[in-house]
C-alpha positions as CSV (number, residue, x, y, z in Angstrom):
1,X,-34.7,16.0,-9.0
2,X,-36.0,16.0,-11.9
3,X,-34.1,16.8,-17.9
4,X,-32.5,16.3,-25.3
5,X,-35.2,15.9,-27.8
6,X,-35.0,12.7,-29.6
7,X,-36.7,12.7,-33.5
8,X,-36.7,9.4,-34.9
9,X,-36.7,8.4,-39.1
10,X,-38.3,5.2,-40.0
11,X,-37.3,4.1,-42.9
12,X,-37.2,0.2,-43.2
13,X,-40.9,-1.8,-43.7
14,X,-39.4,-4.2,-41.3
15,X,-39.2,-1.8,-38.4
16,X,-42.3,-0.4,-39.4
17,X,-44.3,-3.9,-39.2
18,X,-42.5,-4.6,-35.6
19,X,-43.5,-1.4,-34.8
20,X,-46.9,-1.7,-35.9
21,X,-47.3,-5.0,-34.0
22,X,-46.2,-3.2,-30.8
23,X,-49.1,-1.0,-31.3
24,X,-46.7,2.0,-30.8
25,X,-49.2,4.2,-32.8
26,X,-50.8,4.1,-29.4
27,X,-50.0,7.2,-27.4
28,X,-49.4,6.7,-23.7
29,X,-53.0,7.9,-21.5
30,X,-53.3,10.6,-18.8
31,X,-53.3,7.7,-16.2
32,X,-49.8,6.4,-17.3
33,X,-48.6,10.5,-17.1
34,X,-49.7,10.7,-13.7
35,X,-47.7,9.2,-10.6
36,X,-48.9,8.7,-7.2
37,X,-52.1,10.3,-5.8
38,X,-55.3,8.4,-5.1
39,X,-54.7,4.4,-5.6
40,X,-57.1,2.7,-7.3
41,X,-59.3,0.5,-5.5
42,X,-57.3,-2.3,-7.6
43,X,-54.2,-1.5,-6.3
44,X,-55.2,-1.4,-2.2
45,X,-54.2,-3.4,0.2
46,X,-51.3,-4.7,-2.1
47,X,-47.7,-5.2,-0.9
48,X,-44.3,-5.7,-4.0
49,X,-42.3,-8.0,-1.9
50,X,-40.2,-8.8,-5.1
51,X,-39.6,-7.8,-8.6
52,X,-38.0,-10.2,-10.7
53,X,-37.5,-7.7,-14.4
54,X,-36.2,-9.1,-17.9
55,X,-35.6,-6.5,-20.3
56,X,-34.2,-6.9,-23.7
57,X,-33.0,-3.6,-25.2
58,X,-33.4,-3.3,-29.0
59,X,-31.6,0.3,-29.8
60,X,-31.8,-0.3,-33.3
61,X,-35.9,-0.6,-33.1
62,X,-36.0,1.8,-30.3
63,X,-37.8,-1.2,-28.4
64,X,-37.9,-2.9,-25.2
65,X,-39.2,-6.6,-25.0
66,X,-40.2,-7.2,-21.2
67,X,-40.5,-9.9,-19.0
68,X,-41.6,-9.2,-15.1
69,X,-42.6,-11.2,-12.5
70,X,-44.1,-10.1,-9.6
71,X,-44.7,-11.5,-6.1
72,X,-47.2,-9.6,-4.7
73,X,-49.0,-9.8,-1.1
74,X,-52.1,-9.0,-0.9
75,X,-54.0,-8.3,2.5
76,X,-57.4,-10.1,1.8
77,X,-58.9,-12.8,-1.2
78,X,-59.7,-10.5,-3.8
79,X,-61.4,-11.5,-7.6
80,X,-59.3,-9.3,-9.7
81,X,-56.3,-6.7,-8.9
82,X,-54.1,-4.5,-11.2
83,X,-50.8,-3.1,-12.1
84,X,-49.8,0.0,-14.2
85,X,-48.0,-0.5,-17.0
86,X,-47.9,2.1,-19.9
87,X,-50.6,1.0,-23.2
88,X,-48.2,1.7,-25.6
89,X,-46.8,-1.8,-24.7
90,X,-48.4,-4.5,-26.0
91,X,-48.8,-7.5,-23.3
92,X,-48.8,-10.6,-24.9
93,X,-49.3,-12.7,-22.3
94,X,-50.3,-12.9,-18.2
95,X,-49.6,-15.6,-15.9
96,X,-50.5,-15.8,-12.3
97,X,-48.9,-18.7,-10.1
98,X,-47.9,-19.9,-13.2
99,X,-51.0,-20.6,-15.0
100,X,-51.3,-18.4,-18.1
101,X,-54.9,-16.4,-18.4
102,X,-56.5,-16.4,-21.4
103,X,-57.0,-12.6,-23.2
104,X,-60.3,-12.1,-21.6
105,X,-58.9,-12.3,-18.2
106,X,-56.9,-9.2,-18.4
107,X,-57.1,-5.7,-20.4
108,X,-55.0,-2.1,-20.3
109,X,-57.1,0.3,-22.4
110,X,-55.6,3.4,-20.0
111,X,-52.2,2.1,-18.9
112,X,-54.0,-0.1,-15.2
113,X,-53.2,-3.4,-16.8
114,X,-56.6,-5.1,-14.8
115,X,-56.4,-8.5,-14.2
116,X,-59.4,-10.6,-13.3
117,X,-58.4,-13.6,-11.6
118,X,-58.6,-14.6,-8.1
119,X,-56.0,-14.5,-5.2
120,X,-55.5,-14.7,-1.7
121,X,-52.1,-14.2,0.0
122,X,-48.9,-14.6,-1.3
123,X,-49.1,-14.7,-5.4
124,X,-46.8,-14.1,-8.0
125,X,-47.9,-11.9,-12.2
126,X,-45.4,-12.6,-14.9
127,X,-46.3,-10.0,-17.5
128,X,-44.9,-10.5,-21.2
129,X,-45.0,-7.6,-23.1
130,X,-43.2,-5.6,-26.0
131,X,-43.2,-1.7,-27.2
132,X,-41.5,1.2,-27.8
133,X,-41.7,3.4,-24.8
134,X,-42.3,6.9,-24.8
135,X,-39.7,9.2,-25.7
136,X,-39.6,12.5,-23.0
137,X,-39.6,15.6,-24.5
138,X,-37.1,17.0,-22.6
139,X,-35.9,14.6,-19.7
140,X,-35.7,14.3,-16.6
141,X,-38.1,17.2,-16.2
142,X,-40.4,15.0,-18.8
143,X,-40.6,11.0,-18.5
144,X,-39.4,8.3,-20.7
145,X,-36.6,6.3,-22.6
146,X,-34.2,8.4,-24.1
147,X,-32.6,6.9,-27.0
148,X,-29.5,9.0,-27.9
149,X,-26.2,8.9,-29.1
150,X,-22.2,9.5,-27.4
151,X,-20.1,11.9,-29.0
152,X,-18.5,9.2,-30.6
153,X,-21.8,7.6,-32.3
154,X,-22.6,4.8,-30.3
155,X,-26.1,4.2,-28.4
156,X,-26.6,5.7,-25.3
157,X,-30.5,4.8,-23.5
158,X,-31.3,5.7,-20.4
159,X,-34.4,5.6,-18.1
160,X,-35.7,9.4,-16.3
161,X,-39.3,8.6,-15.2
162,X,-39.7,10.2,-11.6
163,X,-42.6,12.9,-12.7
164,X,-44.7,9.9,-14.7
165,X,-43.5,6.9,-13.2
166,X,-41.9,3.3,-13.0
167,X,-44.9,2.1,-15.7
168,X,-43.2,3.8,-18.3
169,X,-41.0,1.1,-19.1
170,X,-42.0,-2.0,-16.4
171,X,-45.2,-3.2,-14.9
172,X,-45.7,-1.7,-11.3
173,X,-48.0,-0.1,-8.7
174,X,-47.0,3.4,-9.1
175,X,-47.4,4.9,-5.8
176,X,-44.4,6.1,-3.6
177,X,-45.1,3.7,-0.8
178,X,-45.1,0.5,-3.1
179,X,-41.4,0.0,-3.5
180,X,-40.6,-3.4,-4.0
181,X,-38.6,-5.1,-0.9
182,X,-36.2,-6.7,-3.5
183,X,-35.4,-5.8,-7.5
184,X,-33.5,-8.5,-9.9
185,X,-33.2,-6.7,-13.5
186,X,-31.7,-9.1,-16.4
187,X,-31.3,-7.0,-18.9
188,X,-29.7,-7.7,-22.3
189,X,-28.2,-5.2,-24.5
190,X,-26.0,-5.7,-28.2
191,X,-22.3,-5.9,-27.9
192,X,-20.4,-3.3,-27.1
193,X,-22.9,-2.1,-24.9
194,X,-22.8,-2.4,-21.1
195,X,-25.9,-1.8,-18.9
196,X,-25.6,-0.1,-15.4
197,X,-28.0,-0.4,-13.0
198,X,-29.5,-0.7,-9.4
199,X,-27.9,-2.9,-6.5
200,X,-25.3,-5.0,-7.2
201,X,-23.9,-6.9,-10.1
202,X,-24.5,-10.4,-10.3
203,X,-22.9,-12.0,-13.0
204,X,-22.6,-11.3,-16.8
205,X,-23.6,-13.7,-19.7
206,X,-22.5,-13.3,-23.4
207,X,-23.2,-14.7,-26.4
208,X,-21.9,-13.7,-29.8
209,X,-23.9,-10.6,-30.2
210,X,-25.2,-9.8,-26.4
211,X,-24.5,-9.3,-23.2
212,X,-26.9,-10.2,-20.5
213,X,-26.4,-8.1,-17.2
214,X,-28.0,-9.4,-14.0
215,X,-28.3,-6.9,-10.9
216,X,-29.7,-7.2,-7.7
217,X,-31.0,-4.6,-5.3
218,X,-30.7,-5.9,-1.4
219,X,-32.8,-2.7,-0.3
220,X,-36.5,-1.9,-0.9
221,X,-36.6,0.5,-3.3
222,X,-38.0,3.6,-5.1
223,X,-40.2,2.6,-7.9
224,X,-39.3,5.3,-10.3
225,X,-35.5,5.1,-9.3
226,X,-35.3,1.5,-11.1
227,X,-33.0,2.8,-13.9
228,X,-31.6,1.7,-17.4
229,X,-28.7,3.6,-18.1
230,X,-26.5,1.6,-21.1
231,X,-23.8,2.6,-23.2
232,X,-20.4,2.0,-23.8
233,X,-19.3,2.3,-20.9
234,X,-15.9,2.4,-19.0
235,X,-15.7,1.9,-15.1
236,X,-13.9,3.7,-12.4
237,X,-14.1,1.7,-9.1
238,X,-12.8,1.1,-6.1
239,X,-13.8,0.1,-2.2
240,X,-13.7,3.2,0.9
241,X,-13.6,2.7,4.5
242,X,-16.8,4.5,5.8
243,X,-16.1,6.6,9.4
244,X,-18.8,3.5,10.4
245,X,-16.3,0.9,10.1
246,X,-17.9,-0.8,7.0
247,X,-16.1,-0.9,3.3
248,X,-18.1,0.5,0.3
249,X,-18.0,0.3,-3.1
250,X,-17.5,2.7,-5.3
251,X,-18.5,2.4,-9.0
252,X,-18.5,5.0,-11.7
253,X,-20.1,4.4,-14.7
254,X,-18.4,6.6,-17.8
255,X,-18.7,7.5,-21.3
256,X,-15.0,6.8,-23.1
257,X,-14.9,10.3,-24.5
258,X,-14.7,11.8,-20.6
259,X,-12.4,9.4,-18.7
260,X,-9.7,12.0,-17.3
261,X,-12.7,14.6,-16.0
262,X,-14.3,11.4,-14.7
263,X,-11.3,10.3,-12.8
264,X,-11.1,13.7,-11.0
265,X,-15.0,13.7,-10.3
266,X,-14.3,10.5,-8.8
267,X,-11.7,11.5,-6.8
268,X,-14.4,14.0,-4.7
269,X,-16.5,11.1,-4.0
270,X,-15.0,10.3,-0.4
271,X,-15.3,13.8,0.4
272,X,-19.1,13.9,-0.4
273,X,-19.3,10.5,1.7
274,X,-17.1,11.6,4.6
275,X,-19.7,15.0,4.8
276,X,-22.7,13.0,4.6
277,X,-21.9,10.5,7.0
278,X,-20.1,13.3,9.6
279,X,-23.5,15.6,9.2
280,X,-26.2,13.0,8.3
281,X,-25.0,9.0,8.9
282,X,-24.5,6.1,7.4
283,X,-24.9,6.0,3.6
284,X,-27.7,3.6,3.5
285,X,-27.2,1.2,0.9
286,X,-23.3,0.2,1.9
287,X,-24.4,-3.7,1.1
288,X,-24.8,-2.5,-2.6
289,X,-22.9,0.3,-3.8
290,X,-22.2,4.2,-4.2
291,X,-22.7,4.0,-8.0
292,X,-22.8,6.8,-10.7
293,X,-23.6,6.3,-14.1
294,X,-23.0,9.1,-16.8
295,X,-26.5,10.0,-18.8
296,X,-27.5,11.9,-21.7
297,X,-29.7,14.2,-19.5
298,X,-28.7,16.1,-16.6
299,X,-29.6,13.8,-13.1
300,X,-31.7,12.0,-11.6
301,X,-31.4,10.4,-7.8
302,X,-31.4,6.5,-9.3
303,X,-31.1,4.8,-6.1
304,X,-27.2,3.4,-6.0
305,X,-26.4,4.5,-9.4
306,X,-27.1,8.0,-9.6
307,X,-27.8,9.5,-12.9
308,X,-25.2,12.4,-13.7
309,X,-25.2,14.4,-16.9
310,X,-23.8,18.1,-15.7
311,X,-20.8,17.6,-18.2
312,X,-18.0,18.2,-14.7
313,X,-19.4,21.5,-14.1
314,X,-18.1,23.1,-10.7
315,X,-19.5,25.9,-9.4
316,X,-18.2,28.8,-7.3
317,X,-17.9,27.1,-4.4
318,X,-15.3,24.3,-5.6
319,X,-17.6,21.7,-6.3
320,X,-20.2,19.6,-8.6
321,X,-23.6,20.9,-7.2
322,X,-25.6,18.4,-9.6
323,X,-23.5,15.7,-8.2
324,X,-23.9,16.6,-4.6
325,X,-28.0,17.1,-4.9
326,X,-28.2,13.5,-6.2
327,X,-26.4,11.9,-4.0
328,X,-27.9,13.6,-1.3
329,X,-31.0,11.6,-2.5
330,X,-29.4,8.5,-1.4
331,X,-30.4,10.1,2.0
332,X,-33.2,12.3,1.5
333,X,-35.4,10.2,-1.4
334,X,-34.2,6.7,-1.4
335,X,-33.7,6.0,2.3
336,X,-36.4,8.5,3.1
337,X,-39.4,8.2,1.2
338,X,-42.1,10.7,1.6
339,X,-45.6,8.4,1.9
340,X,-47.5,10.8,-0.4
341,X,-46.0,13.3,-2.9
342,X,-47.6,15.9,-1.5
343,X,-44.5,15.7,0.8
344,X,-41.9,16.2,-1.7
345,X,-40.6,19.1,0.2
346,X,-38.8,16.1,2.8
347,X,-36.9,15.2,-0.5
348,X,-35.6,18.2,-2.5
349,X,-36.0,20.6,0.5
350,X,-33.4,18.6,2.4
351,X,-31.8,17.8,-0.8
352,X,-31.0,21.4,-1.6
353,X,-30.2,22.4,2.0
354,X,-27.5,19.5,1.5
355,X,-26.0,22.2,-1.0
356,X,-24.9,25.1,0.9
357,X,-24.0,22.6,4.5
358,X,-21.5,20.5,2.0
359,X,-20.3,25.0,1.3
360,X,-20.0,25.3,4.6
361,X,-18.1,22.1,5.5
362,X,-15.9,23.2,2.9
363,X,-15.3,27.1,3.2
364,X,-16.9,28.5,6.4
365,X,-19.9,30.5,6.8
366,X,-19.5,32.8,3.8
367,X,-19.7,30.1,1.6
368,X,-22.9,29.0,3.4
369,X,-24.7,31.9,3.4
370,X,-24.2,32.7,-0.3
371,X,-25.1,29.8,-1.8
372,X,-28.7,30.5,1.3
373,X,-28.7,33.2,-0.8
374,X,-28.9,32.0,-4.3
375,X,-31.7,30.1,-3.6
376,X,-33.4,32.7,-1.3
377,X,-33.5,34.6,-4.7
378,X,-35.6,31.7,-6.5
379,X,-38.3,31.4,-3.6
380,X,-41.9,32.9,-5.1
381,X,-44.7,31.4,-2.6
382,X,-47.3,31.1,-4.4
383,X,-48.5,27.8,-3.0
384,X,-47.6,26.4,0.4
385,X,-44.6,24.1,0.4
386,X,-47.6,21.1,1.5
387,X,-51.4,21.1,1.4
388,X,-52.3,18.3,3.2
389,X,-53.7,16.5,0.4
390,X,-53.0,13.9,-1.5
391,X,-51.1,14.5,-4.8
392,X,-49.9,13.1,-7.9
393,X,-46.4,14.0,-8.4
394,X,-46.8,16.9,-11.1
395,X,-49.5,18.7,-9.1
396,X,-46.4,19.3,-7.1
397,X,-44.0,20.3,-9.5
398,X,-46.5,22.5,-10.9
399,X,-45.8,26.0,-10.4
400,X,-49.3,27.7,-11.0
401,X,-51.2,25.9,-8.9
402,X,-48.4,23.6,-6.8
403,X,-45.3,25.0,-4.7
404,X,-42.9,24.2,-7.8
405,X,-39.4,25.1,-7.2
406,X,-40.3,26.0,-3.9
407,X,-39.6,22.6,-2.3
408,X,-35.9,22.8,-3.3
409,X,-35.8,26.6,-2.4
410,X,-38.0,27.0,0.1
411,X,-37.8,24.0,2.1
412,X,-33.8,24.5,1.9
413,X,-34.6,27.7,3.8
414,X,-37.1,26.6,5.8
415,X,-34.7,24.1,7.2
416,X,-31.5,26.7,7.7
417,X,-34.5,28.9,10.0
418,X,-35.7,25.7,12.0
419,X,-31.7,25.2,12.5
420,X,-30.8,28.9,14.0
421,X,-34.3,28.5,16.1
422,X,-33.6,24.9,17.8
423,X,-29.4,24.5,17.9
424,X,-27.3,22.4,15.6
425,X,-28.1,19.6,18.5
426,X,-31.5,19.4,18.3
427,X,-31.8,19.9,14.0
428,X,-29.0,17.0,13.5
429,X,-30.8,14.5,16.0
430,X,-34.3,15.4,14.0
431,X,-32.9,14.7,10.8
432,X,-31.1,11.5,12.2
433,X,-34.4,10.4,13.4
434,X,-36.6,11.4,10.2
435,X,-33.9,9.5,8.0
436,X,-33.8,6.5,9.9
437,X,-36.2,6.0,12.2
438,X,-33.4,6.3,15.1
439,X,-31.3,9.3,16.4
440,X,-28.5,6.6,16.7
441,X,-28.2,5.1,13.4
442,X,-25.4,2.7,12.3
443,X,-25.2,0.2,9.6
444,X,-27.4,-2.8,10.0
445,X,-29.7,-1.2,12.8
446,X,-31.8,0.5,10.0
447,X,-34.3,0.2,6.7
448,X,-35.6,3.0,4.6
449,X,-38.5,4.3,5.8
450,X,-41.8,6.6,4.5
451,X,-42.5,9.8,6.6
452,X,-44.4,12.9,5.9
453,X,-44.6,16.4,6.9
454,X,-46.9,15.1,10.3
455,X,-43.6,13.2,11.3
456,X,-41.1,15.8,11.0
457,X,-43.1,18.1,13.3
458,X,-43.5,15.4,15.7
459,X,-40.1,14.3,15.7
460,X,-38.6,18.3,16.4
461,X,-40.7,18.4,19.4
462,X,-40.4,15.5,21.0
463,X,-36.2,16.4,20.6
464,X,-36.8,20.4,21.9
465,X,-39.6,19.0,24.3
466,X,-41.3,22.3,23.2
467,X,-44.5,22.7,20.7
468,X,-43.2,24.5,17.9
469,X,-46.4,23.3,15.7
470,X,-46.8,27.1,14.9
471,X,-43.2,27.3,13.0
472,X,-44.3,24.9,10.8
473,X,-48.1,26.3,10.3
474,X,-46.6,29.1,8.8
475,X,-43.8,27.7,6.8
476,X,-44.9,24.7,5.4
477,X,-48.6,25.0,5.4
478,X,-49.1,28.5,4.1
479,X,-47.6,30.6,1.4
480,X,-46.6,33.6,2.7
481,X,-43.8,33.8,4.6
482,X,-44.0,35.7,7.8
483,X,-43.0,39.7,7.4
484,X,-41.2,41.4,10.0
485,X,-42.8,44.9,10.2
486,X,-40.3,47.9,11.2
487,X,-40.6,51.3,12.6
488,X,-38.1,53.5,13.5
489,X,-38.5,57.5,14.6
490,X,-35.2,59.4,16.0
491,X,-36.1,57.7,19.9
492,X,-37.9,54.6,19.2
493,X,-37.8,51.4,17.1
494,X,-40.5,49.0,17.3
495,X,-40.5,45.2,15.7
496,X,-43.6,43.1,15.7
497,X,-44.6,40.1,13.3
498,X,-47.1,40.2,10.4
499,X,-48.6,36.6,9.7
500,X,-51.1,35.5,7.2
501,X,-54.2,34.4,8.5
502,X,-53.2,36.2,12.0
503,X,-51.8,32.6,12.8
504,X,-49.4,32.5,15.8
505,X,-45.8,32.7,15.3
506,X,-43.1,32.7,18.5
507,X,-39.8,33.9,16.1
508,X,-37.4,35.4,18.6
509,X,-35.4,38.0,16.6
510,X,-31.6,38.9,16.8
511,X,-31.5,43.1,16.8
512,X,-27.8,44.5,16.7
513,X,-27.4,47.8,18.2
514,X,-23.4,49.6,18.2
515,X,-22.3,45.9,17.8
516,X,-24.4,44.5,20.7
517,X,-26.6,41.9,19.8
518,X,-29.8,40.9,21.8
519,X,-32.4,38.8,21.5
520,X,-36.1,39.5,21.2
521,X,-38.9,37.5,21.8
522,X,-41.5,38.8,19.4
523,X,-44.7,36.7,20.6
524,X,-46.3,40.1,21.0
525,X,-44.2,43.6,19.1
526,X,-41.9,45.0,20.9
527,X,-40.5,48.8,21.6
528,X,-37.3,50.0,22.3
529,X,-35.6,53.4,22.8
530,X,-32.8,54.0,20.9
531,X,-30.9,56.9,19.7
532,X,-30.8,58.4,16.0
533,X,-27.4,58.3,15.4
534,X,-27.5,54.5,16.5
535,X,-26.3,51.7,13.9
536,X,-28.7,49.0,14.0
537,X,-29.3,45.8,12.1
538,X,-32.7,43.2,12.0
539,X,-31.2,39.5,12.0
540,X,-28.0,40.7,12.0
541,X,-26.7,36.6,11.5
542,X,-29.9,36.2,8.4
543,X,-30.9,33.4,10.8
544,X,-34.7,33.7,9.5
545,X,-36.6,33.4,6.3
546,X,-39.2,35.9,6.0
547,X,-40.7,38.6,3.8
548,X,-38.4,40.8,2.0
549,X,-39.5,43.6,-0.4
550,X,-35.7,43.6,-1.9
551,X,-36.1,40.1,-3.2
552,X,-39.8,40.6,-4.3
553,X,-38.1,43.9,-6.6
554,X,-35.4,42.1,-7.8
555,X,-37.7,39.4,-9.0
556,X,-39.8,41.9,-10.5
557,X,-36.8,43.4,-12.2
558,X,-36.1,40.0,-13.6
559,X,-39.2,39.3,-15.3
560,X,-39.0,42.5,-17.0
561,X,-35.5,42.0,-18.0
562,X,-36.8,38.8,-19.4
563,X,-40.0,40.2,-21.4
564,X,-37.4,43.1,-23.1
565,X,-35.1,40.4,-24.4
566,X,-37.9,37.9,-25.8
């Protein structure tokens, strides 16, 4: 998922010079905005087997000074090879196996740090660099380091860099499948402070002034879910007994000011995990931790230490949606990757769809199909949900020319009509399969794995045994969503499917008729006498998403609504 406008006053020539020296007067490039889509030749053919990441946080200055080694893997000799890291950082030194280059080896005019020396391999990059990075407009919907304050006036940083990537703050390929097999971060922050991150904590060192925290992911791991998240924090913790047998631990991450709404927050954890792991399966990353950490914006899916900023908001349904969406990306994200974000739709479709089952595990039915139909509300189709190309990240979020919000919206709804067409059986074992890799997933039998669209399809039928290729030709790879045309005269009602591009669609439809429900297969439209006085209802159960002018007005009456009150 993707979130409060910082405005910084320089005042003293001595930040200005350091400033200055870190060439911050440098803005960061298109390149450095962009994540994923095509790789650069540079980058091929390269594997991040480890990331070894010193950072040395300087709130006062509004700086980071770096240190990162990388031990890279690269699948043939090659003369040169790069990494992104944002210009705005000024790299003060490169080292490969060790040997320091001199400055004409390497150069980062656009934010691909290239590096021209040659290697064959296993190899390792240490990067020194320094800078200030850039400050998102208004995170997490907009990338960068925030920089703000707590209620109470002491620093509060943290990372949000999914839509523009890990090279915002560390050196990286930034492409979704180039997670590094292992992260260590050291990072060093002034006393009071306390820095919460990815994995699991180490050890701490302290000096007079600092505090030097070092964690360690055991996982590979999403790029742009590497997280800083530092302030003075308090922590809420303790270990669960997962339905798999295995112990986690649990670790919230607090501001001071909120510690009674964070205890009860915390208390609704084991629910969450016991619905995951009852509906889903193991949480993934039990060697590490379920972690939390409370952040100036609203949340981001920080892989074991999710970002939550919703201020303890529950909604009608008893519970913290923004809490429950992130964590479901522990699933649907961080274990499951999507290979290209054109794909996103496998993250925040499942993601949101995680919403309204966690209702229905709570309340029943009616709880389920309202919150279906709160998001049902939001779906515009303007763009299919994927377009078989390769994208940067943005080009999907983009809501002109990209499906948007559709991938939360749309792919939730997709996935409650793919449920009602195959049986609880058949979606569950699906989803097992596209998270894991296996239908029969317990801890220690699995990894995360990258998947896209292709798989999902293949995966459904080989667990119906049937082709249902044209479901998803209509849902996922074109906009409009299938209408269900109706006649009815005083004797006769007759249902057939409308489908853009004439393609092929097999959706049996539920009719109710006096009470009686039947079932229609609608490969070709189909008549029926009735009488006029009959009481009859299409998809009595609102089993399947399709075209409904209703919606369409009420969206209409909405952006009008909107236009009078500007």
């Amino acid at each position: 998922m993707k979130f409060p406008l910082a405005i910084f006053t320089i005042t003293s020539l001595v930040i200005v010079s350091l400033l200055s020296a870190c060439n911050t007067q440098v803005t960061t490039s298109a390149y450095s905005l962009k994540s994923g889509g095509h790789m650069p030749v540079s980058q091929q053919g390269l594997t991040v087997k480890h990331a070894d990441l010193t950072f040395d946080i300087k709130p006062e200055q509004t700086i980071i000074a770096g240190i990162a080694t990388l031990t890279l893997i690269t699948d043939k000799p090659r003369d040169s090879f790069s990494v992104d890291l944002d210009r705005v950082f000024n790299v003060s030194a490169v080292a490969v196996n060790g040997e320091t280059l001199s400055s004409e080896q390497y150069s980062n005019p656009e934010g691909m740090l290239l590096i021209n020396q040659a290697v064959s391999d296993e190899f390792s990059v240490t990067i020194t660099y320094q800078g200030q990075p850039r400050v998102p407009v208004r995170a997490p919907w907009d990338g960068g380091v925030m920089w703000e304050t707590t209620p109470s006036g002491e620093h509060w940083i943290a990372s949000a860099v999914q839509g523009e990537g890990c090279d915002l703050f560390w050196p990286c390929i930034d492409h979704p499948t180039t997670e590094p097999m292992q992260v260590e971060q050291h990072i060093t922050v002034p006393k009071p402070l306390v820095a919460a991150s990815n994995g699991v904590l180490v050890n701490v060192d302290e000096d007079k002034f600092t505090r030097t925290y070092h964690w360690q992911t055991k996982s590979m791991h999403n790029t742009y879910a590497i997280a800083l998240n530092i302030a003075p924090y308090e922590l809420l913790e303790t270990k669960y007994q997962s339905l798999y047998g295995n112990t986690l631990d649990i670790q919230f991450y607090h501001l001071p000011e909120t510690t009674e709404k964070a205890k009860i927050l915390f208390s609704e954890i084991p629910t969450m995990i016991n619905f995951f792991e009852r509906v889903i399966g193991p949480y993934p990353f039990a060697q590490e931790k379920v972690g939390i950490a409370e952040t100036p914006h609203l949340g981001m899916e920080h892989q074991t230490i999710n970002a939550y900023g919703n201020e303890y908001k529950k909604n009608e349904f008893g519970y913290d949606q923004l809490m429950q969406h992130e964590f479901a990306h522990e699933w649907f994200g961080n274990q499951l990757t999507n290979d290209n974000w054109d794909h996103m739709w496998l993250h925040e479709g499942f993601g949101s769809y995680m919403q309204p089952l966690f209702a229905q595990y709570l309340h029943g039915d009616l709880a389920y199909k309202a919150q279906l139909n709160n998001q049902r509300k939001k779906i515009l189709n303007r763009a299919p949900l994927v377009s078989n190309e390769i994208k940067e990240e943005e080009e999907v979020y983009e809501t002109k020319t990209g499906p948007g919000g559709d991938i939360y919206t749309k792919g939730s709804l997709v996935l409650h009509t793919l449920r009602s067409l195959i049986g609880d059986d058949a979606f569950f074992t699906s989803t097992k399969e596209l998270v894991y890799g296996t239908a029969t997933p317990k801890p220690g039998n699995f990894t995360p794995v990258f998947k896209n669209s292709a798989d999902f399809v293949n995966i459904v039928n080989k667990v119906t045994g049937k082709d249902l290729s044209w479901f998803f030709d209509v849902y996922l790879y074109q906009a409009k969503l299938p209408k269900l045309v109706v006649n009815r005269t005083d004797d006769k009602i007759t249902l057939q499917w409308q489908i853009e591009n004439n393609k092929p669609f097999y959706m049996p439809v539920e009719i109710q008729i006096n009470g009686k429900v039947t079932t229609l297969d609608l490969a070709t439209p189909v008549t029926l006498t009735i009488d006029k006085m009959d009481v009859i209802i299409v998809d009595p159960n609102s089993k399947i998403l399709k075209y409904d002018q209703h919606i369409v007005d009420y969206q209409n009456f909405l952006k009008e609504k909107k236009k009078v009150n500007k």
